[in-house]
N, C-alpha and C positions, 0 to 999 in steps of 0.2 A: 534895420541893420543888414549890410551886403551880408552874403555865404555863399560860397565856394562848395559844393556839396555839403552841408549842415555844419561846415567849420567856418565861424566869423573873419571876415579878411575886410582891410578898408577900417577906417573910424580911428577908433582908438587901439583898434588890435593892434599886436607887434608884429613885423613883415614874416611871412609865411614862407615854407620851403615848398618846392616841387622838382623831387626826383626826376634825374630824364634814362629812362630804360629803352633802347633803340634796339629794335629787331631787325634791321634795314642794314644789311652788307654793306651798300652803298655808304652809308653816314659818313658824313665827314670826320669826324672823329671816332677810331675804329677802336680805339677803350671804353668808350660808348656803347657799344653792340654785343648784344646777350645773344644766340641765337640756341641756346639749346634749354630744355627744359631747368636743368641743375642751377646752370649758370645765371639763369633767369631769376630762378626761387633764392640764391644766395644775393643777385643785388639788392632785390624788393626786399628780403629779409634786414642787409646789414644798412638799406636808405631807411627805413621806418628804425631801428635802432639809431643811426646816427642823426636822428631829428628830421625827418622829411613829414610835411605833411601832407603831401598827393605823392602821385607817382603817374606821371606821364609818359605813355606808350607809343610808342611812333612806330609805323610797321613801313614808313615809306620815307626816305631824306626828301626834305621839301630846302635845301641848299640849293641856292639862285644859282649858283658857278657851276652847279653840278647838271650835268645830263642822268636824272633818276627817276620819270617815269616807270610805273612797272602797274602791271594790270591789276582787276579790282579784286580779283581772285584770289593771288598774291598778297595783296597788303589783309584780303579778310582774313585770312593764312595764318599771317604771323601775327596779325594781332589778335586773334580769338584763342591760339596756342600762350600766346605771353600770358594774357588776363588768367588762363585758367591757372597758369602758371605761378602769377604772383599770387592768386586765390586762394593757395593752399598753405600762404605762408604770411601773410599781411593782410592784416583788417584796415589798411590806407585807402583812401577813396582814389578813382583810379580816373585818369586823364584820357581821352584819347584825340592823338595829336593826328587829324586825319581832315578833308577838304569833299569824301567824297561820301553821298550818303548813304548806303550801302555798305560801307564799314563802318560806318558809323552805328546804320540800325544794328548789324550783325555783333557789338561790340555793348552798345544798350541792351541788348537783351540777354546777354552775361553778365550785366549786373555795372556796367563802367555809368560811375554819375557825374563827368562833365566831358563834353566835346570842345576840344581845341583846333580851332577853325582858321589857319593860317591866312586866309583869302578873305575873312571876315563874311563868310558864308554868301559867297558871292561865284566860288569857281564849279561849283553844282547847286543847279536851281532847284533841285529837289532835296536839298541840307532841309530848310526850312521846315517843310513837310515832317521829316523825321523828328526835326525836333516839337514840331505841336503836338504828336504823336504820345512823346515821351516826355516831354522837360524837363529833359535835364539841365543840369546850370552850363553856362557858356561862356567862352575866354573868343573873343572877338579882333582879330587883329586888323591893323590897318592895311587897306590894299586898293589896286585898281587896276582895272585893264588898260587906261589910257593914261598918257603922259601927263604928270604930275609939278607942273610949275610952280614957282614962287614963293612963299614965307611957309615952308615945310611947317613948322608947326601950325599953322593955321589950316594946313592942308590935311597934316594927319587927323589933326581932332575931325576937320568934315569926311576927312572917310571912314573915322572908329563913328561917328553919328549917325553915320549911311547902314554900318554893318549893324549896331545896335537899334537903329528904327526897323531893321531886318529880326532880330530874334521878338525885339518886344512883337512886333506882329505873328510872329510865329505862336504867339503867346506866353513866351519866357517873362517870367516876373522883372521888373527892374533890377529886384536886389536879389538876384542870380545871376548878374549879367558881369565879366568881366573884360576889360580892353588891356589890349597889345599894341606897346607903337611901332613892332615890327622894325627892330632894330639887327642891320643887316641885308634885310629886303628890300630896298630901296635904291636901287641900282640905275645906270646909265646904259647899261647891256647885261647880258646871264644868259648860260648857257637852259636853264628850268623854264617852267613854264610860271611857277610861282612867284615871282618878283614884280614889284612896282618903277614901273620906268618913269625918270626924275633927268631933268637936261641939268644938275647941279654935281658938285662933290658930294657921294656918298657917306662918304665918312665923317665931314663934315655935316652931313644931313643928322646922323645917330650922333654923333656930339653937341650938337644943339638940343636933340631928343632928350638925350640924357641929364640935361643942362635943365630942361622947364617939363620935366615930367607933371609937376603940379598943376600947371599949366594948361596939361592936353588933356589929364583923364578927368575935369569936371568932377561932375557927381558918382564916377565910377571908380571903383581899385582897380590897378593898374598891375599887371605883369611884364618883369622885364626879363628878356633872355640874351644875356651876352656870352653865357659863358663858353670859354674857347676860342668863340667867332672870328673872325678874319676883320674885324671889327680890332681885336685885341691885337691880332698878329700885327695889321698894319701899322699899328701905333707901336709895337714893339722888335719891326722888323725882323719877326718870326714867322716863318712860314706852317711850323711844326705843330700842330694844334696840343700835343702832350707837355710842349715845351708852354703851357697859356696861361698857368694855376694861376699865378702870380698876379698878374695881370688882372684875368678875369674877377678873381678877390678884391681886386682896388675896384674896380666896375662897379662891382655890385654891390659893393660897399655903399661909393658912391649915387651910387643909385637908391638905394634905400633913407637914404642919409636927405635926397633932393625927392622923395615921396611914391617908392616903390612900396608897395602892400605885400606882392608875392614876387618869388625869384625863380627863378626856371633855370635849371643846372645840374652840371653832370657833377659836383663836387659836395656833396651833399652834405658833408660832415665841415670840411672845411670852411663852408659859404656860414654853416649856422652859426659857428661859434663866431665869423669876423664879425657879421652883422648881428648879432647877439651882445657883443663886446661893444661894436658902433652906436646901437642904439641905445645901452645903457650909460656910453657918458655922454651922447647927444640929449637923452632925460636930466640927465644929472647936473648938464650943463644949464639946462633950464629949469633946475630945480623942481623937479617932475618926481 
């Protein structure tokens, strides 16, 4: 049975929540962003009350459009202040949504038991390291340095199989391992340095994703994060990430619904109850 830090995800479980707590000014969505002690202990408190079961920390926006580099000093900063922060008020097992390993170790050793590795442990070649180190469980996204042609799902799944032949060597067990198809990140240009260059419609790229999730993650649970995203606004000709709830909810709705395991979202209470409500008449419809 997969697990997600000792909580089962994949199989027969029901799709999973993962709070997103942002310490990163930068974030693109700026109701997103905790940046003080108080503020920090009141979301992790009211996302584990409104059903979360991780809570993922981001101390750096890894947004392709965005110019948000910031030093490693910085991102260890804000995320060893968050962790100690939700620590005092949530027994939730804790994400940390970071590329470089050094915040990573600094973050494992406060006690965080999964690394969310948006580059698919590919944009620091010493991740790996940290993680044989520790092994913790892994959330793997799809990614690449180099331009990425052709039948997009065939391509992400070879690059979530590229990232994943990367932790199992690291020595991460199989069923601690989860993929991301990196919806969003798949660009023709970006201003970041995190994104995957594709000569196709982007958008069009994450709606075919969204379309055969069952598809790409094989033998692995799958995480999907739309929420907000410019993914959503395009389709909705909104530009205003506050203005997305709506939206994002049919997403991941839908997405659950086409074989999302876990959901990755700032809407923590709202996302539970749609796909809560989806999955019990998508059972019911099948007599389940």
């Amino acid at each position: 049975m997969h697990k997600l830090a000792k909580i089962g995800v994949g199989d027969s479980n029901p799709a999973k929540i993962m709070g997103i707590i942002n310490v990163s000014p930068e974030s693109f969505y700026k109701k997103s962003v905790f940046t003080g002690s108080i503020a920090i202990k009141k979301a992790a408190k009211e996302m584990e009350e409104d059903g979360a079961d991780f809570i993922d920390v981001g101390g750096m926006s890894t947004a392709p459009y965005l110019k948000t580099l910031i030093s490693e000093e910085k991102e260890i900063k804000r995320i060893t202040t968050a962790m100690e922060s939700i620590q005092k008020v949530s027994k939730l097992p804790i994400s940390i949504d970071t590329c470089r390993h050094e915040v990573a170790r600094a973050a494992l050793d406060l006690g965080a038991d999964i690394v969310n590795d948006v580059s698919g442990l590919q944009y620091d070649k010493n991740m790996v390291d940290v993680l044989e180190e520790y092994r913790p469980s892994v959330i793997v996204c799809a990614f690449s340095r180099r331009l990425v042609k052709g039948n997009q799902i065939i391509q992400t799944k070879k690059l979530l199989d590229q990232s994943i032949r990367l932790a199992l060597k690291a020595g991460i067990p199989q069923e601690m391992i989860v993929v991301d198809p990196a919806i969003g990140f798949f660009r023709k240009k970006a201003n970041g340095v995190l994104f995957t260059k594709i000569d196709s419609d982007w958008l069009k790229r994450d709606i075919l994703v969204l379309k055969n999730l069952n598809a790409i993650k094989g033998n692995y649970p799958i995480l999907v994060s739309v929420s907000r995203k410019s993914f959503i606004g395009e389709m909705l000709d909104q530009p205003d990430p506050a203005k997305r709830l709506y939206g994002s909810l049919a997403a991941e709705t839908l997405a659950v619904l086409n074989g999302a395991d876990i959901i990755r979202t700032h809407n923590v209470k709202a996302t539970s109850d749609a796909i809560e409500v989806a999955q019990n008449l998508y059972n019911h419809r099948k007599g389940l």
